[in-house]
C-alpha positions as CSV (number, residue, x, y, z in Angstrom):
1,X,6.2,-22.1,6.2
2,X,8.4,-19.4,6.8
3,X,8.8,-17.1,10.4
4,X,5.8,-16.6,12.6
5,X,4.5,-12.6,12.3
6,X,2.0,-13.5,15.5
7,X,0.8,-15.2,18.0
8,X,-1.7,-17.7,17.3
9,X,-5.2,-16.7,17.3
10,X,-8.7,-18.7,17.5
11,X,-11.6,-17.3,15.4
12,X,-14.5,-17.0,17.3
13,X,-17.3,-18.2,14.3
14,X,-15.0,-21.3,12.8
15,X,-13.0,-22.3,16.1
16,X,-10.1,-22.1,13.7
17,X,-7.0,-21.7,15.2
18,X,-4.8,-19.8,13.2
19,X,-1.2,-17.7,12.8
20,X,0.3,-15.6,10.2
21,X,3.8,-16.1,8.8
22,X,6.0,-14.8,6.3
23,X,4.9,-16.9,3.6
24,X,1.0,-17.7,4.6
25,X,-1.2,-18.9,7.5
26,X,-0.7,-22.0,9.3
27,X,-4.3,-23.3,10.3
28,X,-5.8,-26.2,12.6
29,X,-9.4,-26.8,12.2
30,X,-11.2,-28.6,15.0
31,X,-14.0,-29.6,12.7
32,X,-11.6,-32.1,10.7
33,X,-8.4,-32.9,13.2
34,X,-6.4,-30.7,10.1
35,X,-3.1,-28.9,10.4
36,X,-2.8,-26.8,7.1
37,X,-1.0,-24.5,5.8
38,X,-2.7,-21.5,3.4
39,X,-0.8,-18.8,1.1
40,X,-3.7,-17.4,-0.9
41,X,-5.9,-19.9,-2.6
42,X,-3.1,-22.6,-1.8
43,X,-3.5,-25.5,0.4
44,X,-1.7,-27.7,1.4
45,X,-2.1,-30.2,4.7
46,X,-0.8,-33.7,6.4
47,X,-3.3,-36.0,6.0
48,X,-2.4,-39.7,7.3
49,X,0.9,-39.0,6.9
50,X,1.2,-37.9,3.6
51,X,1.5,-34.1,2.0
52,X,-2.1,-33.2,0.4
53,X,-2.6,-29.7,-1.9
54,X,-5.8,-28.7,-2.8
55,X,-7.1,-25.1,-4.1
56,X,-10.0,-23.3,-3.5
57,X,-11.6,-20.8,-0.2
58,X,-12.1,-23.6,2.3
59,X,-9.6,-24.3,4.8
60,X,-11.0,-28.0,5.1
61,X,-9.5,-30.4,2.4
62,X,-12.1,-31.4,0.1
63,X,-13.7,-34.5,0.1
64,X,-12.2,-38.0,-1.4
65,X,-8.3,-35.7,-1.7
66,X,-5.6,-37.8,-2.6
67,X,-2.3,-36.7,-0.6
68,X,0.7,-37.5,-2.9
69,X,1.7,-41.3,-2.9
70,X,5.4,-40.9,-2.3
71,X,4.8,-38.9,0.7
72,X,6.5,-35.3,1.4
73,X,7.9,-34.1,-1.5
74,X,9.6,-31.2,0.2
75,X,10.0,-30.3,4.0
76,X,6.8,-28.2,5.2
77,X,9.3,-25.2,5.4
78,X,10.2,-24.7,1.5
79,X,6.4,-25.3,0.2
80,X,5.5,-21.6,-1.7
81,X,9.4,-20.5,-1.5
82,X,10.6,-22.9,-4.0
83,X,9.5,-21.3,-7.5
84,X,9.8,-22.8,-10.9
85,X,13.1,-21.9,-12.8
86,X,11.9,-20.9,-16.2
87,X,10.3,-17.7,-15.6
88,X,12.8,-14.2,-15.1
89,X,11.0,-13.1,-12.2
90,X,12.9,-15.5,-9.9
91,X,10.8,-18.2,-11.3
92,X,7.4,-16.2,-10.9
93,X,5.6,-14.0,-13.4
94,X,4.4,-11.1,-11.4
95,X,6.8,-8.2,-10.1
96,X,5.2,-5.6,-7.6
97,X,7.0,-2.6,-7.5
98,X,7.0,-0.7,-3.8
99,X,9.0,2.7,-4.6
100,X,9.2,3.6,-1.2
101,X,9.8,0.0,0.4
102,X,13.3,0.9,1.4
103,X,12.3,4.1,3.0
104,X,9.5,3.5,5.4
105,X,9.3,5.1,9.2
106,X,8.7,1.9,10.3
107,X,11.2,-0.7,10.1
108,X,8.6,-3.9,10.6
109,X,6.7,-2.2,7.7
110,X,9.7,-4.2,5.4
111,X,8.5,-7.8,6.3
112,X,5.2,-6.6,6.1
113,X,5.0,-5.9,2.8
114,X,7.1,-8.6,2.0
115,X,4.4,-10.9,2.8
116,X,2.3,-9.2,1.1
117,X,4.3,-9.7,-2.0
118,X,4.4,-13.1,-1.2
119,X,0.6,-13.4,-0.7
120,X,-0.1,-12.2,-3.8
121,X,2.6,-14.7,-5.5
122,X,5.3,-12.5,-6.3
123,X,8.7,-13.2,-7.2
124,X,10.7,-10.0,-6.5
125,X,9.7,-6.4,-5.1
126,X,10.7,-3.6,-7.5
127,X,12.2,-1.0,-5.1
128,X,14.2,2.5,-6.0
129,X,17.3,3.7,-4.4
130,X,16.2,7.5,-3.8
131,X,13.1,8.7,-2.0
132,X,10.9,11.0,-4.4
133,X,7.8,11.3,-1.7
134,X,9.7,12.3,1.4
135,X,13.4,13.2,0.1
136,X,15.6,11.7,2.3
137,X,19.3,12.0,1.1
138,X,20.4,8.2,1.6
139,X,23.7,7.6,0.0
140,X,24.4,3.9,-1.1
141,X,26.1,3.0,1.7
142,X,22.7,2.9,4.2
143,X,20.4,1.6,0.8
144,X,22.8,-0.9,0.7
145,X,22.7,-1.7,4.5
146,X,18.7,-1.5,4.7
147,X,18.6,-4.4,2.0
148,X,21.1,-6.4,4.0
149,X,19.4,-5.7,7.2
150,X,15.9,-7.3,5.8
151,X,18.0,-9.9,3.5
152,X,16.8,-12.8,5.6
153,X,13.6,-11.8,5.7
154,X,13.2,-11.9,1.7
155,X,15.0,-15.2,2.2
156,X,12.4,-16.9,4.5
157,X,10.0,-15.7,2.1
158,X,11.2,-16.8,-1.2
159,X,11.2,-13.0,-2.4
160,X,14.0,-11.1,-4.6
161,X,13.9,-7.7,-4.9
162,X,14.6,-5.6,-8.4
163,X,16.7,-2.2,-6.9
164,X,16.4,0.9,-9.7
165,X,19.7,2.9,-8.4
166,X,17.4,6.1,-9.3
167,X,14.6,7.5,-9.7
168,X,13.9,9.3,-12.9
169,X,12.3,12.1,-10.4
170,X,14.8,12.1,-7.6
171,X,18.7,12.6,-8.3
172,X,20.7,10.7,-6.2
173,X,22.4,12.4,-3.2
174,X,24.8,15.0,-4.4
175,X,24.2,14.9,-8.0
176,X,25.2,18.1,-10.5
177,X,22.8,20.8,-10.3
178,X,22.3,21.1,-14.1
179,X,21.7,17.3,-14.2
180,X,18.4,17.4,-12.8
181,X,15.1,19.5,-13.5
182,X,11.5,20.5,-14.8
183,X,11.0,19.3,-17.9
184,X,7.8,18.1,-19.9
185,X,5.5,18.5,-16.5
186,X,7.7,16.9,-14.0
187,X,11.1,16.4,-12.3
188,X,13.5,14.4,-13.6
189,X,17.3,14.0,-15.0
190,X,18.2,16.0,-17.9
191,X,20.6,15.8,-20.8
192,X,23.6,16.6,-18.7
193,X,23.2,13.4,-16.5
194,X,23.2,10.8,-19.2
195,X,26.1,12.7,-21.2
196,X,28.8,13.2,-18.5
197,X,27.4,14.1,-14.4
198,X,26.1,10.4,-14.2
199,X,30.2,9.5,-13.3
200,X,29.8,12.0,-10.5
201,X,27.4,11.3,-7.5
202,X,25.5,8.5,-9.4
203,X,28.4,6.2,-10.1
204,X,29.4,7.1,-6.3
205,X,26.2,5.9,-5.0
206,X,25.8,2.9,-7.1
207,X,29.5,1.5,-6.1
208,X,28.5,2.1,-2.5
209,X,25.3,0.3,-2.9
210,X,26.5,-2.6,-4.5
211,X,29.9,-3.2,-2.7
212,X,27.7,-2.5,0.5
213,X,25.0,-5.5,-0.6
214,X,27.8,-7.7,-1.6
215,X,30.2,-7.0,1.5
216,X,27.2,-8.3,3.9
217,X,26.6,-11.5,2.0
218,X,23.7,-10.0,0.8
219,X,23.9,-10.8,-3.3
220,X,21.4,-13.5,-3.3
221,X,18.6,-11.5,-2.3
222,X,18.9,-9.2,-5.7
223,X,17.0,-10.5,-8.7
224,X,18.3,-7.7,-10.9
225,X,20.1,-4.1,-10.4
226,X,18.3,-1.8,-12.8
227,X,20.2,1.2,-14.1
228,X,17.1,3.8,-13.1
229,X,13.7,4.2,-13.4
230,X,12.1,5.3,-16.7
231,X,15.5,6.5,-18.1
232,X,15.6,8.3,-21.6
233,X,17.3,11.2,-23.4
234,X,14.7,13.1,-25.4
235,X,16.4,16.0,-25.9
236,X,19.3,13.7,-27.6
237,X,18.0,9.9,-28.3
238,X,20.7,8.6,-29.1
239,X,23.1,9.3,-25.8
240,X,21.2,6.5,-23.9
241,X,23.3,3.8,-25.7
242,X,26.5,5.0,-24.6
243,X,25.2,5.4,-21.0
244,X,23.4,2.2,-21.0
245,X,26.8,0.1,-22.4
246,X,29.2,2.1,-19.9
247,X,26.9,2.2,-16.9
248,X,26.1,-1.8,-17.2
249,X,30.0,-2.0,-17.5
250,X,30.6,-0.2,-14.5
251,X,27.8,-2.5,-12.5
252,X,29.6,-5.4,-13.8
253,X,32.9,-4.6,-12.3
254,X,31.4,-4.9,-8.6
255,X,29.1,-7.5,-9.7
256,X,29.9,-9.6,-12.6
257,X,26.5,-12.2,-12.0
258,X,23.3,-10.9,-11.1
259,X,20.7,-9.5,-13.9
260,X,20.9,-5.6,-15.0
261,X,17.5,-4.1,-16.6
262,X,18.1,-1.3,-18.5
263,X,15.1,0.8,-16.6
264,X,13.9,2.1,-19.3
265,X,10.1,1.9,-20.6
266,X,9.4,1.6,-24.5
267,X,10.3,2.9,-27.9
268,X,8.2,6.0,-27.6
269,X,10.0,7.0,-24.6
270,X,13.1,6.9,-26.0
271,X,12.6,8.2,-29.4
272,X,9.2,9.7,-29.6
273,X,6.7,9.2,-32.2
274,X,9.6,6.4,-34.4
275,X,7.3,3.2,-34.2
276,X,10.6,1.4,-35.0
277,X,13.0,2.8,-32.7
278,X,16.2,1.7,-33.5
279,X,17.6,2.7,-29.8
280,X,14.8,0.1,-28.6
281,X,15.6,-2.4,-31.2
282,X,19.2,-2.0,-29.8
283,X,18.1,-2.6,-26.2
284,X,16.3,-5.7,-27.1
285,X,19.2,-7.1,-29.4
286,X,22.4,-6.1,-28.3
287,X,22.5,-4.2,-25.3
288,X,24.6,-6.0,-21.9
289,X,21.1,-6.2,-20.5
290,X,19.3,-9.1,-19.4
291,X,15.7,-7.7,-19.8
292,X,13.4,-5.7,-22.4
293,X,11.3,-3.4,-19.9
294,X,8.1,-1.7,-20.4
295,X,5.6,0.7,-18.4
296,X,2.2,1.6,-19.4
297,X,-0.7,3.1,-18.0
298,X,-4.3,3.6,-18.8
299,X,-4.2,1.8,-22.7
300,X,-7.3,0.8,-23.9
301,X,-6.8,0.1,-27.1
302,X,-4.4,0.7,-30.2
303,X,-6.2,4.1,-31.1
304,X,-5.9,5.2,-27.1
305,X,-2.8,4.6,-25.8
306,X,-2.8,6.1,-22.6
307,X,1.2,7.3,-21.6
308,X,2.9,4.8,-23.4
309,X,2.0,2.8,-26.4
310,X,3.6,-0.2,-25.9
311,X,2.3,-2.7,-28.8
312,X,5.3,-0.7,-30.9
313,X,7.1,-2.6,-28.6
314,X,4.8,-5.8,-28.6
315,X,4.1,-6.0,-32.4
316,X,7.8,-5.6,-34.0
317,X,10.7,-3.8,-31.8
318,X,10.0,-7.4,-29.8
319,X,8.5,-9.9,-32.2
320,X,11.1,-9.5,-34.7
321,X,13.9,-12.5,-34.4
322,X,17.4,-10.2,-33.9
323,X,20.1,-11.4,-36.2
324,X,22.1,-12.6,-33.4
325,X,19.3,-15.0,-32.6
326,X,18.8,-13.6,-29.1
327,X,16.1,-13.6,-27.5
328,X,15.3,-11.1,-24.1
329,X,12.5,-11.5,-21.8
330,X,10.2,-8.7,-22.3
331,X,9.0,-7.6,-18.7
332,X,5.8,-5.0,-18.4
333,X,7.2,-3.9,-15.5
334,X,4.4,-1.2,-14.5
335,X,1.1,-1.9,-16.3
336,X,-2.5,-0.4,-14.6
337,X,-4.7,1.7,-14.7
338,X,-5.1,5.4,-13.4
339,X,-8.2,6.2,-10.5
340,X,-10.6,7.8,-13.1
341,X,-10.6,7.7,-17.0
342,X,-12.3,10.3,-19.1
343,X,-14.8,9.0,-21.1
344,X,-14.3,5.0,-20.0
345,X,-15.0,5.5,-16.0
346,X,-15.3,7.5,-13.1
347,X,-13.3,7.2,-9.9
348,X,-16.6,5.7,-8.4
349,X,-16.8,3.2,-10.8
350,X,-13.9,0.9,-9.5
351,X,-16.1,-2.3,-11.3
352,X,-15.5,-0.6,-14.7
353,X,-12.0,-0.1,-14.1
354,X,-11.2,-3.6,-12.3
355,X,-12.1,-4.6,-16.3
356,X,-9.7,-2.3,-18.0
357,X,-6.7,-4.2,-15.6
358,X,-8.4,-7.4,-17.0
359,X,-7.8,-6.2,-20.9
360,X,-4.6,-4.6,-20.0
361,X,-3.5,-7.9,-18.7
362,X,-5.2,-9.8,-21.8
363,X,-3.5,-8.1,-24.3
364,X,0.1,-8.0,-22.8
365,X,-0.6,-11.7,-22.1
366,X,-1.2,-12.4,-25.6
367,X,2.5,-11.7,-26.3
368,X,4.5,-14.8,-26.3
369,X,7.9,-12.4,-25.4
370,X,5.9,-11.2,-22.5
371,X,7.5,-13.6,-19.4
372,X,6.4,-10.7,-16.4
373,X,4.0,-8.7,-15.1
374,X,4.7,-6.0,-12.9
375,X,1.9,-4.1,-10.9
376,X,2.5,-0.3,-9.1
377,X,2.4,0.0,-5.4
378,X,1.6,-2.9,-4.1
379,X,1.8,-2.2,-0.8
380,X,0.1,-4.0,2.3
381,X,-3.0,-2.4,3.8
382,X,-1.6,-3.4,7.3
383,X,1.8,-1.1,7.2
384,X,1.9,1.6,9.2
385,X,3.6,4.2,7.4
386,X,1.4,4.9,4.5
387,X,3.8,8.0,3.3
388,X,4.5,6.0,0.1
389,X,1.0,5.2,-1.2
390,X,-0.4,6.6,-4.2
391,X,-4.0,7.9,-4.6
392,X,-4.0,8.3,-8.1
393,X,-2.7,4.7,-9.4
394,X,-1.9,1.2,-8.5
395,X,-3.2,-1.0,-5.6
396,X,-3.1,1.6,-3.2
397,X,-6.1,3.7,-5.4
398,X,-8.8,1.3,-4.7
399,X,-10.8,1.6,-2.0
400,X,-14.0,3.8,-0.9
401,X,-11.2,6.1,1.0
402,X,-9.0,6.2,-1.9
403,X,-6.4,4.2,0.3
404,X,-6.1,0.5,-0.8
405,X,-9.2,-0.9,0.7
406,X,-11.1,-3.6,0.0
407,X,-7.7,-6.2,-0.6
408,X,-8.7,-9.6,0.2
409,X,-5.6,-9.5,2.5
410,X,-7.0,-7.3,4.6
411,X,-9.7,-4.5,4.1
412,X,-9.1,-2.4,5.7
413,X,-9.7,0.6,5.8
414,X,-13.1,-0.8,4.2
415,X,-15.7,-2.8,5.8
416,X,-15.0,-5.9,3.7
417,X,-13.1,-7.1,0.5
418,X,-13.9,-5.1,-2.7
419,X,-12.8,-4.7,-6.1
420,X,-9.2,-4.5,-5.1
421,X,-9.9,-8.2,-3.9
422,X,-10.8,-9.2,-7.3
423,X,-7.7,-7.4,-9.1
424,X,-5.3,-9.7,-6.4
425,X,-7.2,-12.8,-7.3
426,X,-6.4,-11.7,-11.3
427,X,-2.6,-11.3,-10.0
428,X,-2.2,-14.2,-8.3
429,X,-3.0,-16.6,-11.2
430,X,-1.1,-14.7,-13.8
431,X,-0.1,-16.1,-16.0
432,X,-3.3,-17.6,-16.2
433,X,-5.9,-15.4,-18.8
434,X,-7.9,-13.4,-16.4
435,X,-11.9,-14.8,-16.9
């Protein structure tokens, strides 16, 4: 059940006693004599004796439930923090990714969100190693120690957390002036980085992270290190394979077990307009990497694409068997949709958007390589520091006030759940079709 986040409180309408935790809410209802335990649409209660699970909105078990036979399966603690072993996300399908998670003003804003992610039936948090919102120069040394400081935490709660050493639009501290710049509407690193300054500050900061992590004990909270975020070369395609091969070689010497992603986000990023990269083909079939990662935003359809257009990926750089016979799992790490849409809908129209996630989510699903789902700051609507939430995409976007309202977590700011409700419900089947 995990650790208690409050006191117990009664509801005044149901009687319902009731107390949130790390993984869920523990609940006694009066009206039935039950103690229960709730993490989403999950039930699951003691009833004469024996473990019942039920889903559904009501608290109450429903009528004629059979509690398993043989009794408690598993002790009370472990139920919801055990996950399935098949699936790369530590045995879930759906990744949130947090940019700022690491960063926050507000050091109880950490668990918070991790129950969040938890709520929503997540198997890791996708977190980055440098601060693009609010700049603060962390070298890897206090990353590393903030993720060992909130390690038990994602171990009461059955999380893992996916830690990009950089992001594409914040150096690491330190790094070479002409490794970093404007370029193509936005900061991020330039030629320079991937071809020779990336064994400079950025090796620096990824050994301190690492041996920092692993010095603490703190290994077993890390799903996968991931080289960057959105990593490419452009101006040079082909440099990213030499990077990618020495960086992951360089990871592996602190850390010879845990997953590397390759932090990179489809064939068109890194060699534009070639439907059949063979950079990406080398990524899926022969690259040290334990993961085929994409992004996307705002696709529609095959003729509108939105920023990436990721069924190159889905329909052959993927599909096709490699000669080696291996076979990577093909996570969409970042997949949603952007606040408005020209010509589909308007920022008031969340209803019309809420079903462009649905097809976004239909289509990748349809993908047998596809094995996770990632979705873009997914952060809580109770933190306190809301620095790190974005107005323009992701969870956060929804909301009359354009600031995450309307989860079925919590509301707030709204008056009651909204369309942002809906979109968690979606999530936390996956990878059920969404109706």
């Amino acid at each position: 059940m995990g650790e208690p986040l409050e006191c117990e409180h009664t509801d005044p309408v149901s009687r319902q006693v009731a107390q949130r935790t790390s993984t869920g809410v523990a609940v006694f209802s009066p009206a039935s004599g039950t103690s229960s335990f709730v993490a989403g649409e999950r039930h699951w209660a003691v009833i004469d004796g024996k473990l019942a699970f039920w889903l559904g909105s009501s608290t109450d078990p429903p009528m004629g439930l059979v509690p398993y036979a043989a009794g408690y399966p598993k002790s009370l603690k472990s139920i919801g923090s055990e996950p399935a072993t098949k699936l790369p996300i530590n045995g879930r399908f759906l990744m949130v990714s947090m940019h700022g998670a690491l960063f926050h003003k507000v050091p109880s804003d950490f668990a918070e969100n991790v129950a969040y992610a938890r709520w929503l039936g997540a198997g890791a948090i996708r977190v980055f190693g440098t601060d693009s919102n609010t700049y603060q120069q962390w070298d890897g040394n206090r990353v590393g120690n903030v993720i060992a400081d909130n390690a038990q935490v994602l171990r009461q709660s059955g999380i893992k957390l996916v830690v990009a050493f950089v992001n594409n639009h914040q150096p690491v501290p330190g790094e070479a002036p002409d490794a970093w710049g404007w370029k193509d509407g936005y900061i991020q690193l330039l030629q320079p980085f991937y071809e020779r300054s990336w064994r400079g500050a950025y090796l620096t900061f990824v050994r301190d992270l690492v041996t920092t992590v692993k010095s603490r004990g703190a290994l077993d909270v890390i799903q996968a290190w991931e080289l960057g975020n959105e990593l490419h070369t452009p101006d040079n395609p082909v440099t990213i394979v030499q990077f990618i091969s020495d960086a992951v070689s360089e990871v592996r010497r602190l850390d010879p077990a845990t997953p590397v992603y390759p932090g990179t986000m489809g064939a068109n990023h890194l060699e534009p307009w070639d439907t059949r990269s063979a950079i990406a083909r080398w990524i899926y079939c022969e690259a040290p990497v334990q993961a085929y990662t994409l992004h996307a935003y705002d696709w529609v359809s095959r003729t509108r694409q939105g920023d990436m257009p990721i069924e190159w990926d889905l329909d052959g750089i993927t599909a096709d068997p490699c000669p080696s016979g291996r076979k990577l799992p093909v996570i969409v790490e970042e997949l949603g949709t952007s606040r408005a849409l020209d010509g589909i809908y308007s920022s008031a129209d969340e209803t019309a958007r809420f079903r462009r996630e649905a097809d976004q989510l239909r289509f990748v699903l349809s993908f047998p390589q596809v094995e996770g789902v990632g979705v873009w700051n997914a952060e809580s609507p109770r933190v306190q520091d809301r620095t790190f939430y974005d107005n323009r995409r992701g969870l956060t976007s929804y909301g009359v006030h354009v600031d995450g309202g309307g989860s079925c977590y919590d509301p707030q700011p709204d008056s009651g759940p909204g369309v942002r409700c809906q979109l968690e419900r979606v999530l936390q089947n996956l990878p059920r079709l969404p109706q």
